[in-house]
N, C-alpha and C positions, 0 to 999 in steps of 0.2 A: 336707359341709354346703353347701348352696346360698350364690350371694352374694345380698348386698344391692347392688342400682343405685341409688347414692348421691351426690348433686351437690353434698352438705357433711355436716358430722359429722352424727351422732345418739348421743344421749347414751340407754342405758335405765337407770332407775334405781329404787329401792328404798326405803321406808322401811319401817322398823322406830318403834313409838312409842307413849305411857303410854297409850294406847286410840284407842278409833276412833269419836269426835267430832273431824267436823275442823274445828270452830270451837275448842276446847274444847285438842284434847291436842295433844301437843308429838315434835317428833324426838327419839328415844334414837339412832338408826344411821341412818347415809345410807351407800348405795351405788350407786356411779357406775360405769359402763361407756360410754366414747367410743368409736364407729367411725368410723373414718375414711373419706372415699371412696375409699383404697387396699387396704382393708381392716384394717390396723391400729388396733390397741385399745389401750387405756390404762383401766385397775384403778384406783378409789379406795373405802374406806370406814373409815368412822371412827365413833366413837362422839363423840355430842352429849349434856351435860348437859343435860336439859331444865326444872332450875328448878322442876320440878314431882314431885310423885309416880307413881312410873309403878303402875299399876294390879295386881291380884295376877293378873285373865284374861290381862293381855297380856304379865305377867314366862310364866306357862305357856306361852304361846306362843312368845317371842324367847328366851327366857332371861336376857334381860338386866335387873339389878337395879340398885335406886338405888344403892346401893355400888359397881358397876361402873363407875357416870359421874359419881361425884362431885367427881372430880379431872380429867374431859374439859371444853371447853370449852365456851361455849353459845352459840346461834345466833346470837346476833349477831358474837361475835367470827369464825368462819368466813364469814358471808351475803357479806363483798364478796367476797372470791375464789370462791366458789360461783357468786355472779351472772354473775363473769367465767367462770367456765368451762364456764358454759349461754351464752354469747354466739355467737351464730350457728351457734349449735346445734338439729336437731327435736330432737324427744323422744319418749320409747316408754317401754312397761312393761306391765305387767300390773294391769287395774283400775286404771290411772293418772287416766282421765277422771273416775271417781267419786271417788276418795279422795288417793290422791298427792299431788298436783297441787293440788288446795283446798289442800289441809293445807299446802306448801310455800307457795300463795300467801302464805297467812295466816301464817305463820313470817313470811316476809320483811316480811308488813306490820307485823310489832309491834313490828320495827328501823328501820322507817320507810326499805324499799325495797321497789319496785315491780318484779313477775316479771311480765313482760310476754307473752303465750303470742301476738301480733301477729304474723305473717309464720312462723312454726313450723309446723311439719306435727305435729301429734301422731297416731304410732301406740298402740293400744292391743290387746293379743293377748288379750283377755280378750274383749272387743267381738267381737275376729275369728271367736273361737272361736263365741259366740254365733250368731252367723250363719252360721257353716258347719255348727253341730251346734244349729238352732234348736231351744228349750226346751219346745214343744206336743205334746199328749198325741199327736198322729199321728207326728211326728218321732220319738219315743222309741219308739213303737209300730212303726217301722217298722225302728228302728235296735237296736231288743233284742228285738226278735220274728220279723222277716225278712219280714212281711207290712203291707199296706197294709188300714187302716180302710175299711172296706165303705161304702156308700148312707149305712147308718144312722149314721153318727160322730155324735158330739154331741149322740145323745139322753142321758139319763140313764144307761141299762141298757147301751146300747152301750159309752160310756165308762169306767164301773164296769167292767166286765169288761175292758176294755182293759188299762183302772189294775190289774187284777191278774193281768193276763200280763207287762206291763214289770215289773213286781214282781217274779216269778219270773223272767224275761227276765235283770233287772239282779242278783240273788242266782248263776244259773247262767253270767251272762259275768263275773261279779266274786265267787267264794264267800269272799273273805277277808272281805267286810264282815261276814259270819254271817248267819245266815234263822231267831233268833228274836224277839219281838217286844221284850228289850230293845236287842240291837244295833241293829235300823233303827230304834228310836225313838230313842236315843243320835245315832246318823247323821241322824235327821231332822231334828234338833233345831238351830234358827238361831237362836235367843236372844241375846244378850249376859251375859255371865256378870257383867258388872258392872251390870246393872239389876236395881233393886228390885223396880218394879211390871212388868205384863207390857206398859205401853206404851213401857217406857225412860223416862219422865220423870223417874224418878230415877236415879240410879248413886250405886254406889260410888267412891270414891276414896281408896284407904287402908281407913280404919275408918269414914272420915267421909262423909257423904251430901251428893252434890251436884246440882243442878238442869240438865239435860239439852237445855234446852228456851229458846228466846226470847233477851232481850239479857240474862238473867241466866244463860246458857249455863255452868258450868263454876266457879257461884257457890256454897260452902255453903250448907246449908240453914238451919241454927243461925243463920249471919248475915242468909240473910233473915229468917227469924221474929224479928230484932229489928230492922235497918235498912228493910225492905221488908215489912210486914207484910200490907201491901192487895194485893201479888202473890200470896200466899198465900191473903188470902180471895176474890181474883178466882177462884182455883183451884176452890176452894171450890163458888163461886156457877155454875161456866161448865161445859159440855159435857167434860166430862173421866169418866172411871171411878171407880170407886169408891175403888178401893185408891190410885189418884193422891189423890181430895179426903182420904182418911183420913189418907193422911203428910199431908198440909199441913195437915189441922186439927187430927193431934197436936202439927204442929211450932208452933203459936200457943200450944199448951197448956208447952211445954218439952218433948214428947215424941217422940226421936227414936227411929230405928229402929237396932238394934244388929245390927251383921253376926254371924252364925251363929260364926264361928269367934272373936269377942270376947267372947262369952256366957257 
């Protein structure tokens, strides 16, 4: 394995957590990985209470259930020693810029301390990747086909027929994913298993439906429809889809939405 040329530690680390709003959800697992500039490592990860419900997509995902952390401690009680042991430390991970990283900020701020990312190098191997295997239909066209996009690329016709050589391209360098139409639809599919409508403005959490969206971020719905009820009819009133205005104007009536498996 190659080294890393390192002038002080770097930490990569990991969460695990009750979903993937990261205003909203909370750490279940941190794991921490230091390197040192001699190359020695030091292993941490532990389970965090998080106070909250951790969601049924993201128990499928980690495994990790509210009964596993009921008796772990919760962010606050860990955040000073964590803070100390990211002190003059970069950082790394995977999708750390987009998700990680928020979501840890915002942990440490609802303890009332400050994760400062000032003078840190942050690497990100997800970013990297990106850029070395950029995501444009000539990229994939060249990289699962073995040829380069002629004159005509990004007409219509041209493209269309592209899109279904990388198709077949990506089915004959990968046959595990399968070549009918409901495995690549399964595979193609980036939803969130805990939204209601198809813009995420609502989610599930538990049984109960919460708001996804704004400074009511991670707020039942139930309790808006009775503390916040002009949030609801702004809903209503404003540039949103349909199936958004119809939960919030059955939630004005008492009408909530019932998840498929409490039915």
């Amino acid at each position: 394995m190659p080294e890393l040329n390192l002038e002080r530690p770097i930490i990569f680390f990991d969460l695990e957590t009750t979903g993937t709003n990261i205003l909203r959800d909370r750490i279940v697992e941190i794991s921490v990985i230091k390197i040192f500039p001699d190359g020695q490592r030091e292993t941490h990860t532990r389970l965090v209470n998080p106070g909250i419900p951790i969601s049924e997509g993201s128990i499928a995902i980690h495994g990790i259930t509210d009964a596993d952390v009921a008796n772990e401690p919760q962010f606050n009680e860990i955040a000073p020693k964590l803070l100390l042991y990211f002190e003059g430390c970069d950082v790394a991970g995977y999708n750390v810029i987009k998700f990680d990283i928020p979501l840890l900020i915002n942990e440490f701020m609802r303890v009332g301390i400050e994760f400062k990312l000032e003078g840190r190098k942050i690497i990100d191997a997800y970013n990297i990747f990106c850029k070395l295997y950029p995501r444009t239909l000539s990229a994939a066209y060249e990289f699962f086909c073995g040829k380069t996009l002629g004159a005509d690329a990004h007409s219509a016709e041209a493209d269309t027929k592209a899109t279904i050589d990388v198709l077949f391209g990506q089915i004959a360098k990968h046959p595990e994913i399968g070549n009918t139409a409901q495995a690549l639809h399964e595979l193609s599919d980036n939803t969130d298993p805990d939204s209601i409508d198809a813009d995420g403005r609502f989610k599930w959490s538990g049984s109960e439906v919460i708001v996804s969206f704004s400074k009511h971020s991670g707020t039942k719905l139930r309790d808006l429809a009775i503390s916040e009820p002009g949030f609801l009819k702004w809903i209503i009133k404003s540039d949103f889809s349909d199936d958004v205005k119809k939960i919030a104007h059955d939630a004005l009536s008492g009408i909530f939405p019932k998840k498929p498996s409490d039915v």
